[in-house]
N, C-alpha and C positions, 0 to 999 in steps of 0.2 A: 737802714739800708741807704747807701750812697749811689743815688739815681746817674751821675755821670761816671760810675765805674763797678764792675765786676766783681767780689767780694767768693772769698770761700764761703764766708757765712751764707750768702743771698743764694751759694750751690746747694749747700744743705737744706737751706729754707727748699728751696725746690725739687729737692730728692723726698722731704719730709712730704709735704703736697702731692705729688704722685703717687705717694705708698700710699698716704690718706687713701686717695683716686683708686688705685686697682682693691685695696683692701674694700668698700666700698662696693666695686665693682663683685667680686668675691662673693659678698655677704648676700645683695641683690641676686646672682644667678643661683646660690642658694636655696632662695625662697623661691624664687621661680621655681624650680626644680620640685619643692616639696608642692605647693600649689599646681605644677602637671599632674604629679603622683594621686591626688585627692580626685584631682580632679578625672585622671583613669579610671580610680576606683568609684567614684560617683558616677560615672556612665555606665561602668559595669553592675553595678546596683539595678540601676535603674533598669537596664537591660534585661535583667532576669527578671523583674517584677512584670515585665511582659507576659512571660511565658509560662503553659501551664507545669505542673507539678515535673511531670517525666522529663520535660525538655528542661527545664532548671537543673536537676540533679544534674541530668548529662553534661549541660555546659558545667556547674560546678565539677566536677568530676574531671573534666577537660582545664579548665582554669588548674588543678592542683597539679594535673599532670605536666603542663608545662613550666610548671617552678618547678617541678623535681626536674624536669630536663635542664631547665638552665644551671642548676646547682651541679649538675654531673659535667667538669671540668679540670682541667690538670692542675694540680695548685697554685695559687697566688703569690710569687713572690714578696716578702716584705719590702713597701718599695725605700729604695736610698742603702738596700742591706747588700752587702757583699753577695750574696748566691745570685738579688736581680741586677748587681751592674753586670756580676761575670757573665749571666744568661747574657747581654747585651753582647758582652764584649764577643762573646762567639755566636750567637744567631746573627748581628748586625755589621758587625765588624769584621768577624771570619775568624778568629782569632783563637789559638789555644788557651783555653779555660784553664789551662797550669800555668800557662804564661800573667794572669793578669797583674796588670801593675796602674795601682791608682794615679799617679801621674799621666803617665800614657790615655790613661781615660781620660781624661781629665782635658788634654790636649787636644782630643781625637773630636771631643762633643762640645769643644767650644768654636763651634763650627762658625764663627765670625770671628775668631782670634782677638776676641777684644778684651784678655782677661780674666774675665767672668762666664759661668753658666749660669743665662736668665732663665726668667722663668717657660718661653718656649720650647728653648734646648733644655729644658726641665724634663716639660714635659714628655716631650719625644722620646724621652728612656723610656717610657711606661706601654709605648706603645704595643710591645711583645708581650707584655701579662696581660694588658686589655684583650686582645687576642687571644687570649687562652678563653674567656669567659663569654667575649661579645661577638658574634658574625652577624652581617645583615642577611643573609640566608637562612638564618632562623630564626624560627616565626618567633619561640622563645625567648629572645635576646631583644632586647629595648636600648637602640642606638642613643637616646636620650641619658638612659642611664648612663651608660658607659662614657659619656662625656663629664657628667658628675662625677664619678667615681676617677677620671682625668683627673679633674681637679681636685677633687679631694686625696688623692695623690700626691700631686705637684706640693700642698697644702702640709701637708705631715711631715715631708723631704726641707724644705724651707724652715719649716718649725725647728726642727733638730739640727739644720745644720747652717742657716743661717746667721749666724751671731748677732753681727751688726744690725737686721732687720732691714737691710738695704733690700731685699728679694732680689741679690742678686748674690752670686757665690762665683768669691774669687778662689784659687788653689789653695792659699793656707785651711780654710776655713773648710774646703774639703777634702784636705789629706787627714784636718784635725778628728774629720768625723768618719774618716775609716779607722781609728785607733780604737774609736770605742766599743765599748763590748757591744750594746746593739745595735752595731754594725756587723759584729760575729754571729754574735746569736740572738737574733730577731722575737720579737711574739710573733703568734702568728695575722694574719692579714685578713677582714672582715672587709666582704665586698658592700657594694652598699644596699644591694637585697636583703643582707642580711643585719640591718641597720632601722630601726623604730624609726621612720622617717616625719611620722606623724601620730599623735592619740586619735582615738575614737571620738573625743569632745573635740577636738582642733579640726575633725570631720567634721562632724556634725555643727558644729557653726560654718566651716565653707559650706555647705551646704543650703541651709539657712541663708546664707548673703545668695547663694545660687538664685533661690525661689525669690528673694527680695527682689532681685536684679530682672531675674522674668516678669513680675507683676509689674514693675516699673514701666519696663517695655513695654509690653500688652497697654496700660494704661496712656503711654506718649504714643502709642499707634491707634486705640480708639479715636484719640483727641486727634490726632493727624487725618484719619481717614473723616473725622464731623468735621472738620475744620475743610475739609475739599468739597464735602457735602454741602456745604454753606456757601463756602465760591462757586462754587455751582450753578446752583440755586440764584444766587446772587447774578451774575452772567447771564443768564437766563431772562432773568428779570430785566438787565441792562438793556439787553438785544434784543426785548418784549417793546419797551419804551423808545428802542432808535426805530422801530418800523410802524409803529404808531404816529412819533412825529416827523416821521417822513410821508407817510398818510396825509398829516393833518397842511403840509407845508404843500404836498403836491395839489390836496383838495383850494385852499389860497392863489397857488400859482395859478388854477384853472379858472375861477372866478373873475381876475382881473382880468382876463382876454377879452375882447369885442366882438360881440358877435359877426359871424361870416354875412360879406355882401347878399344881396339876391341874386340868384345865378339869370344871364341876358341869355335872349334867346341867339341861339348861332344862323349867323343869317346864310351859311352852308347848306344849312337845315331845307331850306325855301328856295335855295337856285335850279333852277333848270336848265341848262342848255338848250341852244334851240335847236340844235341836231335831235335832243332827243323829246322838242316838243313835235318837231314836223313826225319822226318816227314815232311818235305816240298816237297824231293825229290819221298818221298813215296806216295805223294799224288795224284791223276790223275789228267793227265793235261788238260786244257780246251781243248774239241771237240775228245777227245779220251775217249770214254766210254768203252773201253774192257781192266780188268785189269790183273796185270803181272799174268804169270802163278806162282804156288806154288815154293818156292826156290828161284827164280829169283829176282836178287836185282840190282840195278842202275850201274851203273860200276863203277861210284866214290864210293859206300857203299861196293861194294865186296873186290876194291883195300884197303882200311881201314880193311876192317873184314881181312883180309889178311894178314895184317901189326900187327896184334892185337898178340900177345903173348899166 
């Protein structure tokens, strides 16, 4: 590869890489698909081993009856076969079912004009058989499926008429595959209900990784919930030890203090005014109810008036 220029070789190295990429892509939504499937029927298992005898039959009985409803549908076009492009070309297109002309199709679904119908514009032919089998209105129909069975679709249509393996279909490549005969005359089309999606033992070990994967849980959750038990606990302990030696630091700080002076006497305590010693003097004393005569004043208040200027 020559890094300062562009190469047809370095386009197909990168057309190759990306089929790698969706082919890949493909295989994984696959297995997804069969791992939902197990995985419905394993809840469904499990569900009835709930319930006693009567009510098990009834849901069994009820489970068979809505596969016999899904299966009651108007046939399945073969898809990539002349009967589902025409279907196409007059439910989608509007178009007289005598008139059809694989060109015209061909022009009409390469709905980005770039040549090729990819794998989207693939898809979108199939839309009108998905519909015959799949509505989200009923309870019977599994919109999950019906995207699998999309692509297993798209996947068939590709295989037959893709030559080059580009996943991509230019006009030669498919006017070449309206020539052939099963393009005239089709097998017929198995949805994917009707398809072994999985054995009983390919159950039965998901299932087995099921119950591993629980125990694992339950076990990382004992250990998580003793692991909080233990912080806890620990915590606990922490904040036992900050109030203890904040105890022991307060009892310290106390000890170093000096003890308080001796409180003085307030000399407030001991004043008297002398308004209110004459008024004391003046007042009569207990058990003597006869008072001074007029003029007559204490001998300590006469000595003072005396004194007075």
């Amino acid at each position: 590869m020559n890094p300062d220029s562009f190469e047809p070789r370095d386009l197909d190295m990168l057309i190759k890489a990306a089929t790698k990429d969706l082919e890949n892509y493909d295989k994984e939504h696959h297995e997804e698909f069969k791992r939902y499937e197990m995985m419905k029927e394993h809840e469904r298992r499990e569900y009835l081993k709930g319930l006693d005898e009567e009510t098990r039959q009834r849901e069994e009985a009820r489970y068979e009856e809505m596969k016999r409803k899904h299966k009651e549908h108007p046939k399945i076009n073969h898809p990539g076969s002349k009967d589902q492009l025409r279907e196409v070309w007059q439910e989608t297109d509007g178009l007289d079912p005598a008139d059809f002309d694989p060109r015209t199709f061909f022009m009409l679904h390469d709905t980005n004009s770039d040549g090729f119908i990819d794998e989207q514009e693939m898809e979108a032919l199939f839309t009108k058989e998905l519909e015959k089998a799949y509505s989200p209105q009923n309870e019977e129909d599994d919109m999950v499926e019906m995207e699998e069975e999309r692509l297993r679709m798209r996947e068939h249509v590709m295989n037959e008429v893709d030559v080059n393996q580009d996943r991509l279909i230019n006009l030669a490549e498919f006017l070449r595959a309206t020539e052939k005969q099963e393009f005239l005359e089709p097998d017929g089309w198995e949805t994917v209900d009707e398809q072994l999606i999985y054995t009983e033992e390919e159950l039965q070990e998901f299932e087995n990784h099921i119950s591993k994967t629980e125990e694992d849980l339950q076990r990382k959750k004992e250990e998580l919930q003793r692991q909080e038990e233990e912080l806890n606990k620990q915590q606990q302990h922490i904040q036992a030890q900050r109030q203890e030696l904040q105890q022991v630091v307060q009892q310290m700080e106390q000890k170093k203090l000096p003890p308080p002076p001796p409180a003085l006497p307030d000399p407030a305590a001991h004043f008297q005014p002398v308004g209110e010693q004459i008024s004391h003097l003046a007042s009569p004393q207990v058990g003597n109810s006869q008072p001074l005569p007029p003029g007559h004043l204490p001998d300590a208040a006469v000595v003072r008036s005396q004194q007075t200027p």
